[in-house]
C-alpha positions as CSV (number, residue, x, y, z in Angstrom):
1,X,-7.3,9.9,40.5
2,X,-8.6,6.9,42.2
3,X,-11.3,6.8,39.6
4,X,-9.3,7.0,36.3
5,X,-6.5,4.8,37.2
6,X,-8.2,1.5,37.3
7,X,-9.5,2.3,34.1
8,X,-6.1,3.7,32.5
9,X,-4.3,0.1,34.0
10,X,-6.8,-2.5,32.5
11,X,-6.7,-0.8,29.2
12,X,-3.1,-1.0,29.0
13,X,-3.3,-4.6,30.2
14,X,-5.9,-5.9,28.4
15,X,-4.6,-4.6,24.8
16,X,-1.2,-5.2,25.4
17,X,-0.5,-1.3,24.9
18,X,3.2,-1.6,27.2
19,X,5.9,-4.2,28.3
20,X,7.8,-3.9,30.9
21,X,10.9,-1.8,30.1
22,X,9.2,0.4,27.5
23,X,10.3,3.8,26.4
24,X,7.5,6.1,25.6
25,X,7.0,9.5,24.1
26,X,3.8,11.2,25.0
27,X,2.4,13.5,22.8
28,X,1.2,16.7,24.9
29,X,-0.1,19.6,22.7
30,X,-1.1,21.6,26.3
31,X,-4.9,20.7,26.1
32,X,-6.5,18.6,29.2
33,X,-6.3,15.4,27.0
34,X,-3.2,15.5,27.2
35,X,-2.2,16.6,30.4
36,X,-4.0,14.3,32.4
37,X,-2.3,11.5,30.5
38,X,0.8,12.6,31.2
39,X,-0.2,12.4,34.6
40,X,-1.6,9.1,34.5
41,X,1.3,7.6,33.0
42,X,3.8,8.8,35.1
43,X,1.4,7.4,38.0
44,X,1.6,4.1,36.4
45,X,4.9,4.3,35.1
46,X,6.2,2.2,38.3
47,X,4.3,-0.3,37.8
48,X,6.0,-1.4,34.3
49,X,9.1,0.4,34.7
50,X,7.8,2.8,32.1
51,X,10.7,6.2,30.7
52,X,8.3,8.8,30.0
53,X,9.2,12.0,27.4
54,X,7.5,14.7,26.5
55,X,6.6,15.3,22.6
56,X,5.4,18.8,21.5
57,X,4.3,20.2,17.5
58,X,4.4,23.6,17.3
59,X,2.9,23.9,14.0
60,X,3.4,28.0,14.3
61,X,0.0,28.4,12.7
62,X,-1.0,30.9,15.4
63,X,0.3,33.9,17.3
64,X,0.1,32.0,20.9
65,X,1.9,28.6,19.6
66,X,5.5,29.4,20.8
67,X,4.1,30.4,23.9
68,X,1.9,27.4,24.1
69,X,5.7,25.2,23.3
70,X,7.1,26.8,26.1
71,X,4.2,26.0,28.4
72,X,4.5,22.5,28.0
73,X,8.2,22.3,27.9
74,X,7.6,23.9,31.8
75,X,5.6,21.7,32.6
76,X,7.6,18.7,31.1
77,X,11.1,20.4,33.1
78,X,8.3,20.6,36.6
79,X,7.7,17.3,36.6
80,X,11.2,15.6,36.1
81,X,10.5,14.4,32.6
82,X,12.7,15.3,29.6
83,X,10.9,17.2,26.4
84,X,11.3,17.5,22.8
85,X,9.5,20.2,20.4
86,X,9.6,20.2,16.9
87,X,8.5,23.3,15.7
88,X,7.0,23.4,11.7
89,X,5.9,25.5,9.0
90,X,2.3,23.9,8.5
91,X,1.3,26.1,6.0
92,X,4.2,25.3,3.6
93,X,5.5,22.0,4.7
94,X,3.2,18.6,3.9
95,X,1.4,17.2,0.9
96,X,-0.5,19.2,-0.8
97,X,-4.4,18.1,-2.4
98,X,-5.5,17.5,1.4
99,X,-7.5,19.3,3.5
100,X,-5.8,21.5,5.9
101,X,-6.7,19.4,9.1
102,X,-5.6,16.3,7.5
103,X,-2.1,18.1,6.1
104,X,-1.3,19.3,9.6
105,X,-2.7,15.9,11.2
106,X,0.2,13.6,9.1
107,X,2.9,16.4,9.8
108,X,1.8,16.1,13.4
109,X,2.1,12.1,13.3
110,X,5.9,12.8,11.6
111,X,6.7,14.8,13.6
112,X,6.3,13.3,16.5
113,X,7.5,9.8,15.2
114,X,11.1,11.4,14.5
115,X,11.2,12.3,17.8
116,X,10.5,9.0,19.1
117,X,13.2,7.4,17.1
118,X,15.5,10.3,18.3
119,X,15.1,9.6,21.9
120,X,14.9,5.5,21.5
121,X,11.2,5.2,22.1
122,X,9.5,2.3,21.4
123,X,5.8,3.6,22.3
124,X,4.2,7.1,21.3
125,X,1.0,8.0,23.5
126,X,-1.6,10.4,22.3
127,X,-4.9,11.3,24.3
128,X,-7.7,10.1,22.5
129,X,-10.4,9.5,24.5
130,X,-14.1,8.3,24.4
131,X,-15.5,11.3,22.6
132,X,-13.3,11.6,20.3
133,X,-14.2,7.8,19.5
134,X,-18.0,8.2,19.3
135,X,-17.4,11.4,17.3
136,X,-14.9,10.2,14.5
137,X,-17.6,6.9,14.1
138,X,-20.6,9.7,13.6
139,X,-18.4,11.7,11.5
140,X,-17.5,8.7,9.1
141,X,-21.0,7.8,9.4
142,X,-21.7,11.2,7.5
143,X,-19.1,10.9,5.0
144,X,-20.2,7.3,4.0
145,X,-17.7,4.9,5.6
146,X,-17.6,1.1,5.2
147,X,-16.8,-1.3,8.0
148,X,-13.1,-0.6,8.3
149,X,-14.1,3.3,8.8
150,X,-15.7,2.4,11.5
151,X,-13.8,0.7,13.7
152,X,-12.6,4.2,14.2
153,X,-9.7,5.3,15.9
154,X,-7.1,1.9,16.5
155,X,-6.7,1.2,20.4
156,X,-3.2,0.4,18.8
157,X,-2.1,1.6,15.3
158,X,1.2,0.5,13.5
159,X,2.5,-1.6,16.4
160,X,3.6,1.7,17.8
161,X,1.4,4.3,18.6
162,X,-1.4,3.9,21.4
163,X,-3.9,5.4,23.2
164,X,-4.8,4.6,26.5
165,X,-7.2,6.8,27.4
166,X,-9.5,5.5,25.0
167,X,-12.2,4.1,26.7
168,X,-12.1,6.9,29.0
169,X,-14.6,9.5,28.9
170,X,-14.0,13.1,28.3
171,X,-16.1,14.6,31.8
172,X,-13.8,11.8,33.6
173,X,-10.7,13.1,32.1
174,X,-12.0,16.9,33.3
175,X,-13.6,16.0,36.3
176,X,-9.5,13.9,36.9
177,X,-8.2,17.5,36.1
178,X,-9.7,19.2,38.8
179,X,-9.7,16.8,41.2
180,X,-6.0,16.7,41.1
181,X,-5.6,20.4,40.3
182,X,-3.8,20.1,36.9
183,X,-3.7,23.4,35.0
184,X,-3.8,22.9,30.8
185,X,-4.2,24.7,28.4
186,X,-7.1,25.7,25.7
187,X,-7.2,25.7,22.0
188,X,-9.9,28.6,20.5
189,X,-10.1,26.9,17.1
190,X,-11.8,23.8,18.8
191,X,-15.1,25.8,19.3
192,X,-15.0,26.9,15.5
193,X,-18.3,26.3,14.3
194,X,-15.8,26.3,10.5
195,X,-14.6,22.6,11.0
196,X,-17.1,19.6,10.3
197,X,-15.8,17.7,13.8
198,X,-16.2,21.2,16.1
199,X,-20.2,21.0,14.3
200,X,-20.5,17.2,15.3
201,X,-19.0,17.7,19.0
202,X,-21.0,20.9,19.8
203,X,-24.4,20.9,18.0
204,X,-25.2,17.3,16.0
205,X,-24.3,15.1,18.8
206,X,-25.9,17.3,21.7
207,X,-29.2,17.5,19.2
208,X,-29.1,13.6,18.4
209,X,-28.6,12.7,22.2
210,X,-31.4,15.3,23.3
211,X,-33.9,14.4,21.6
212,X,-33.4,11.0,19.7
213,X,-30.8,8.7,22.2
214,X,-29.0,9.9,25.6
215,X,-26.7,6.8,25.1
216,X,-25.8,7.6,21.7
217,X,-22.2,8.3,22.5
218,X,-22.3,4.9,24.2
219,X,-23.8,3.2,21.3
220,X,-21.1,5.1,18.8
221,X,-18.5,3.4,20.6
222,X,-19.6,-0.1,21.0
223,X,-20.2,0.3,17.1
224,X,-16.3,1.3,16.6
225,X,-15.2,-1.7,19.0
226,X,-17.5,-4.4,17.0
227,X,-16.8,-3.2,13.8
228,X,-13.1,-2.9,14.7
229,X,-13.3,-6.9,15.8
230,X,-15.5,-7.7,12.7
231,X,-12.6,-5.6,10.4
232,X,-9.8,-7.9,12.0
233,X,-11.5,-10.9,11.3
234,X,-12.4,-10.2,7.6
235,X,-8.4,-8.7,6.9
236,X,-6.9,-12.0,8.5
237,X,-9.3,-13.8,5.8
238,X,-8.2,-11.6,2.8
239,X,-4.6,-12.1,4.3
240,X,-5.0,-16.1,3.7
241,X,-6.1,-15.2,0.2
242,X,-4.4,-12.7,-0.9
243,X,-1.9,-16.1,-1.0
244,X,-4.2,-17.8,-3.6
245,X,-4.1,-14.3,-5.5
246,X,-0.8,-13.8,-6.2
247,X,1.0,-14.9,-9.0
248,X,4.4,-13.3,-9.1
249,X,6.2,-11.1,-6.7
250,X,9.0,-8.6,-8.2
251,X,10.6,-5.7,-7.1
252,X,8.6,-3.1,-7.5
253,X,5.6,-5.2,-9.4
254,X,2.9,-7.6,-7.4
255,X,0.7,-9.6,-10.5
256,X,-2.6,-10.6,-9.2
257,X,-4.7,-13.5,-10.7
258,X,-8.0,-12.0,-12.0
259,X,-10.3,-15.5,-12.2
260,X,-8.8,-15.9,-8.9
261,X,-9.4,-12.6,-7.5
262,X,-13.2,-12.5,-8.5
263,X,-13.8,-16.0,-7.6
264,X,-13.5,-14.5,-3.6
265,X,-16.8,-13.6,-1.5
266,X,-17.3,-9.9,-2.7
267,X,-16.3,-9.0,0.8
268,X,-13.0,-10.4,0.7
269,X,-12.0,-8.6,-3.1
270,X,-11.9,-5.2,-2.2
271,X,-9.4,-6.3,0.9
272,X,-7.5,-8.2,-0.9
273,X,-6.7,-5.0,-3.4
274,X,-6.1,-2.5,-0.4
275,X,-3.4,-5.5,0.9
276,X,-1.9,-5.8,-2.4
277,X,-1.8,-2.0,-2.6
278,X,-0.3,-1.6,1.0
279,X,2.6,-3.5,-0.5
280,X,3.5,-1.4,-3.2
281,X,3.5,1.4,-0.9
282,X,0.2,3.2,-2.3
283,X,-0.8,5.9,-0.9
284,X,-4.3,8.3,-1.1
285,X,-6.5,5.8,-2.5
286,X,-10.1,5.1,-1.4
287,X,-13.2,3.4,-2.3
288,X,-13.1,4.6,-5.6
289,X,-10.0,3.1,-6.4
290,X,-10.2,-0.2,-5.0
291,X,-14.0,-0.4,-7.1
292,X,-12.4,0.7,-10.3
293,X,-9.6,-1.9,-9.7
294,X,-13.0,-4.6,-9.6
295,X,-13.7,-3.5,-12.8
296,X,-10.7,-3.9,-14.5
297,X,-10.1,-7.6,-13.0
298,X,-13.6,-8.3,-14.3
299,X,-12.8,-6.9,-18.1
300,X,-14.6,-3.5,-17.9
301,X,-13.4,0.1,-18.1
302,X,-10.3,0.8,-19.3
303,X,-6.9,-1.7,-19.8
304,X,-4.8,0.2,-17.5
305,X,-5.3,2.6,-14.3
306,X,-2.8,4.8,-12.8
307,X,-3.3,5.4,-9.1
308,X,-2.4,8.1,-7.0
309,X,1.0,8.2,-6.1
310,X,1.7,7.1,-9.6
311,X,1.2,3.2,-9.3
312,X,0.2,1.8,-12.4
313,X,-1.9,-1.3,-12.6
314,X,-2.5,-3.1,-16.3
315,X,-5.1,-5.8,-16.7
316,X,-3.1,-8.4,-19.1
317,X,-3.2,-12.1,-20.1
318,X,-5.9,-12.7,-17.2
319,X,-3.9,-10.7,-14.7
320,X,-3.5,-7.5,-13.1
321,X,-0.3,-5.8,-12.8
322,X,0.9,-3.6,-10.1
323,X,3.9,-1.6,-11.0
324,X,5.7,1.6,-9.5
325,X,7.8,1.8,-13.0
326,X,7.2,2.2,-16.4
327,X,4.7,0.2,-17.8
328,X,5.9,-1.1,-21.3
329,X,2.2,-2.5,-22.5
330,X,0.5,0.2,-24.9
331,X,-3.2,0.3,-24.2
332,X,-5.9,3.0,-22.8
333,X,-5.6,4.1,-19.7
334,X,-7.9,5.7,-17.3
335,X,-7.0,7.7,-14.0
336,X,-9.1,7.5,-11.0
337,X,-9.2,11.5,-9.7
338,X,-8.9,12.0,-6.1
339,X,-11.8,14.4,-5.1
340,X,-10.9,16.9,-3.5
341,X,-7.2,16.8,-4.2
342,X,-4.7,16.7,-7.3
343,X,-4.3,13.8,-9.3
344,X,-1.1,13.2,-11.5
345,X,-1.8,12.1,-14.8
346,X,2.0,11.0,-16.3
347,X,1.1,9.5,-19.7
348,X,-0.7,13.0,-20.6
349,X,2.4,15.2,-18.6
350,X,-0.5,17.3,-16.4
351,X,-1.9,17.0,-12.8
352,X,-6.0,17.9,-12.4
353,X,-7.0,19.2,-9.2
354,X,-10.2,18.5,-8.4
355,X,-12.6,20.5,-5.5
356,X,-15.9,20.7,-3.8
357,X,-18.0,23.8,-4.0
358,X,-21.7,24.8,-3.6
359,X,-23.8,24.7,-6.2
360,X,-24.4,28.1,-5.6
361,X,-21.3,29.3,-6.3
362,X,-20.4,28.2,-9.8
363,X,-24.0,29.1,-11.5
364,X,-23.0,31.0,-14.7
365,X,-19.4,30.9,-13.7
366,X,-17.3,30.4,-17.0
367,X,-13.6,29.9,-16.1
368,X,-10.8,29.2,-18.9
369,X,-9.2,26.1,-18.0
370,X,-12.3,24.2,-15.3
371,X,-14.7,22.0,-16.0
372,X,-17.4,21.5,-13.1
373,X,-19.7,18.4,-12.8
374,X,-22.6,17.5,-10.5
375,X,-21.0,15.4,-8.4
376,X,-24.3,13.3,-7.3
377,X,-25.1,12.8,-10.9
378,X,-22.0,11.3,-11.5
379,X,-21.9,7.4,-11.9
380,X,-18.9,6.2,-10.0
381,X,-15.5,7.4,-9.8
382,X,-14.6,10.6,-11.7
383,X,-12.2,9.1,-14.9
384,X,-9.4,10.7,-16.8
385,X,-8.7,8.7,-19.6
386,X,-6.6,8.8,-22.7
387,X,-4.6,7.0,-25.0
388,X,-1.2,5.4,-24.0
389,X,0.6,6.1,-27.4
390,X,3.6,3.6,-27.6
């Protein structure tokens, strides 16, 4: 204990992550993560004057899950702290077009923001530690991430939820565990060679520390913290010009200036767009989006794009209009298709759902109804595109 504590308490203080006073609900799924922050906290909890709750998902996605709720509500009632479970139906409830582990990671984060607001809580802890730090940065790595990827997983994210055993490593959260004999629990799908992270944390990281780098974890980490700096430098500057940008502001619409917009460092544009699009609300864009959004400030591709989520943005009279209604200007459009997921398309009355398979699985395949591209032949973002008829 003597050993994580210090570490715990000038992470809190240097980031800022309590005031004195604060309310906070900790998110405790059973696992050792989680546990021992539950146990640090309430160590702690003197110091600032900290009310601690419990917060448990029960996702009912396996057989032991309502026993695994009623583990950690014991273990809440044992040590004097009040807990809340939210049980769900993750394999009906959530957006669909998103990979499982992301469908059941924002119903997690719903969840257990509701029951933060239901018990007055102005904090929500979760037990993200080191490793999980070095192995979401390697992970993004592989999938292709710019800058803001990886900074990796916020110290702090939405004012609200923090993690303060981040720079904590996972052997010192075990090693904290027995030393203090806390019992926990264990979740059998985290050793599932099926899921990309459970690869990373048990075979490519272990091969890539063996016999390339021993500190590589280290390294991953001090990548997230410098990118994460370099990331909040660059979104204060697109926050300043985002200013210069704007032309009108109207519910529901944003107009941005396209000489204006292109005249920025190219760094800057692409930040600019994701701010302008945070403030209509748009949700599941990505790279793709924000580069076919370039395009159309700098007069190529099509005259209008509709986002997912439905946001509509029309290049017209040397400006780009955001819009979440109807757009009245006739002219093509083209829809950016999230891959993998399902993609709306309003002005043709369909959705496309788009997926990833192996090669090796569609050869000859003839299906009424699909189409099915090479995706590294393809030039840029996969396009719908039509004909607004007026």
């Amino acid at each position: 204990m003597r050993r994580l504590l210090p570490t715990v308490r000038r992470t809190i203080e240097q980031h800022g992550l309590v005031t004195p006073g604060d309310r906070i609900l900790v998110a405790v799924s059973g696992g050792v993560d989680s546990v021992v922050l539950l146990d640090v906290l309430q160590a702690l909890a003197p110091r600032w004057g900290l009310s601690l709750y419990v917060g448990h998902v029960n996702h009912g996605l396996r057989p032991e899950a309502e026993a695994e709720a009623c583990w950690v509500a014991e273990l809440a009632r044992s040590r004097g702290v009040p807990c809340a479970v939210r049980r769900l139906d993750g394999r009906r409830e959530g957006p669909k077009g998103q990979s499982p582990q992301a469908r059941y990671r924002l119903l997690r984060y719903q969840a257990l923001e509701a029951m933060a607001d239901e018990v007055g809580a102005s904090r929500l802890a979760t037990g993200h530690h080191a490793d999980d730090q070095a192995e979401t940065i390697l992970l993004r790595l592989l999938r292709g991430a710019g800058l803001r990827g990886l900074a990796g997983i916020p110290m702090v994210r939405e004012g609200r939820i923090i993690r303060p055993l981040l720079e904590v490593w996972r052997a010192e959260i075990e090693a904290h565990a027995r030393a203090r004999g806390l019992a926990s629990l264990t979740d059998p799908t985290n050793a599932r060679p099926l899921y990309l992270r459970n690869r990373i944390r048990h075979e490519l990281l272990p091969l890539l520390e063996k016999g390339y780098n021993p500190r590589l974890r280290a390294h991953l980490r001090a990548l997230a913290r410098q990118a994460g700096e370099d990331e909040a430098f660059l979104t204060e500057q697109a926050l300043q010009a985002l200013v210069s940008v704007i032309r009108t502001r109207e519910p529901g619409t944003v107009t941005l200036d396209c000489a204006a917009l292109l005249r920025l460092h190219p760094a800057l544009r692409p930040r600019v767009l994701r701010l302008a699009l945070e403030e209509m609300g748009a949700r599941s864009w990505g790279r793709a989006h924000l580069t076919a959004l370039q395009e159309l400030a700098a007069g190529r591709g099509a005259g209008r794009l509709v986002l997912p989520g439905g946001l509509a943005v029309v290049r017209d009279a040397g400006a780009l209009r955001l819009s979440t209604g109807p757009v009245s200007v006739a002219a093509p459009f083209a829809v950016v298709l999230q891959v993998p997921g399902t993609t709306p398309i309003p002005e043709a009355g369909v959705a496309l759902r788009c997926t990833l398979v192996p090669a090796s699985e569609v050869r000859g395949v003839k299906e009424e109804g699909a189409l099915y591209r090479d995706q590294g032949a393809l030039p840029g973002p996969l396009l719908a595109r039509g004909q607004v008829r007026a």
